[in-house]
N, C-alpha and C positions, 0 to 999 in steps of 0.2 A: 404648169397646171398645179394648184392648190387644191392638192387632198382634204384639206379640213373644210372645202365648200361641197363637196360632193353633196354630204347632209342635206345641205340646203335647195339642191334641185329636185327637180319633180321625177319621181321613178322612171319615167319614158326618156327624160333625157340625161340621168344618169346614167340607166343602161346604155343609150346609143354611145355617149362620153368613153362607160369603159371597155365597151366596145372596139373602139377606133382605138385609143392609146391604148391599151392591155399588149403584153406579147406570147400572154396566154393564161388560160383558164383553167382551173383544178377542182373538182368537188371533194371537200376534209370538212372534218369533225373542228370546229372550234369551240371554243366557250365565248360567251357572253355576258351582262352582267344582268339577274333577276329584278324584277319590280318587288316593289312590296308584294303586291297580290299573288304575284306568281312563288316568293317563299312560302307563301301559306299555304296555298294550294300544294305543294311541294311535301311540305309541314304534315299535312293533313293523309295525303296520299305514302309518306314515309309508316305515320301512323295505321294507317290500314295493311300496309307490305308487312309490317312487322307483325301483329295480328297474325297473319296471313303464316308468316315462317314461321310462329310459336307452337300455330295447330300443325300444319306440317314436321318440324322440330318432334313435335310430344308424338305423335303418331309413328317415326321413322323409332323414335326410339322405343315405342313399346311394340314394333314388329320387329326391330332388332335383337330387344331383351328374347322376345319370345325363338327367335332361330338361335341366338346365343344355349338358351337350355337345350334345345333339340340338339346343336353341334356340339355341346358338354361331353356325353357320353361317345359319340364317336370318333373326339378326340383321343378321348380316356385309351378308348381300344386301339386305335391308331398307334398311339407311343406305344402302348404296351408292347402292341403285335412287334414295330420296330425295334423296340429296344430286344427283345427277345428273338430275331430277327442278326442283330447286332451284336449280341453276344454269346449266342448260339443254344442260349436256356431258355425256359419257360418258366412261369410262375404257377403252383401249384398249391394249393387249399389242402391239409392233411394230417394226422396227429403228428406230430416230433416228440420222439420221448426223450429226458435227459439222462444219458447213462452213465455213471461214474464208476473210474477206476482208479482207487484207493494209492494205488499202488505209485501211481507214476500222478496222482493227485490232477486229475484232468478228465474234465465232463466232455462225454461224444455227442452231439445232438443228430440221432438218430431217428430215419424216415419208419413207417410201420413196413415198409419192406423190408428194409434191413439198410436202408443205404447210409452210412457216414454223412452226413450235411457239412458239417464243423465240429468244431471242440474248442474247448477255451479252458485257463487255470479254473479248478475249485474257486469257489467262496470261502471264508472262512466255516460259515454255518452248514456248509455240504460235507465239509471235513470229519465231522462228526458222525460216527455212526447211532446209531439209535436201535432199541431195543427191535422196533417194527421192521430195518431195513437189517439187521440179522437176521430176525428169522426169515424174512422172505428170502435171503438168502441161502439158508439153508435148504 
């Protein structure tokens, strides 16, 4: 049998043909090759999908901007809470006052309750007393 006359039979007896010789049948996906007409068509309907995902596209992205700032701040608290959480402190809003002592030339950075924060070396310009931090000392 010569496959390349199939073509040329009438549909009724092509089927009956591969009918009889076949040793079996499968329905798949294949490709074929397009007409003019049908790239354009193709062409054309490419053109309107695209359309199509750009307003979809703009629209995903300005409902996502908009949940993005909503989830901004709850992120924000999220870490905080775990980082504080994580290393067993908290973050606190409060005056710190710089308290220097002269002596050993090292600033306390003190909470207004009294608590010790840190300390670090003097500045050169801390070194200095001045007439105003006499007498308040006094």
């Amino acid at each position: 049998m010569n496959l390349q006359e199939l073509k040329n039979l009438s549909p009724a007896e092509r089927a009956t043909l591969l009918a009889t010789k076949a040793i079996g049948s499968d329905e798949i996906t294949y490709t074929i090759t397009m007409t003019p007409e049908e790239i354009l068509a193709y062409r054309e309907r490419l053109v309107g999908l695209a359309l199509e995902k750009q307003a979809i596209d703009d629209e995903f992205s300005d409902v996502k901007e908009s949940f993005k700032q909503r989830l901004k701040p709850v992120v924000r608290a999220f870490n905080e809470t775990l980082s504080s959480l994580r290393t067993g402190t908290k973050a606190v809003f409060g005056i710190v006052h710089r308290v220097p002592d002269y002596d050993t030339r090292t600033v306390y950075f003190v909470t207004e309750f009294g608590e010790i924060l840190s300390k670090r070396a003097m500045q050169p310009e801390e070194r200095q007393l001045t007439l105003n931090r006499q007498e308040a000392a006094i």
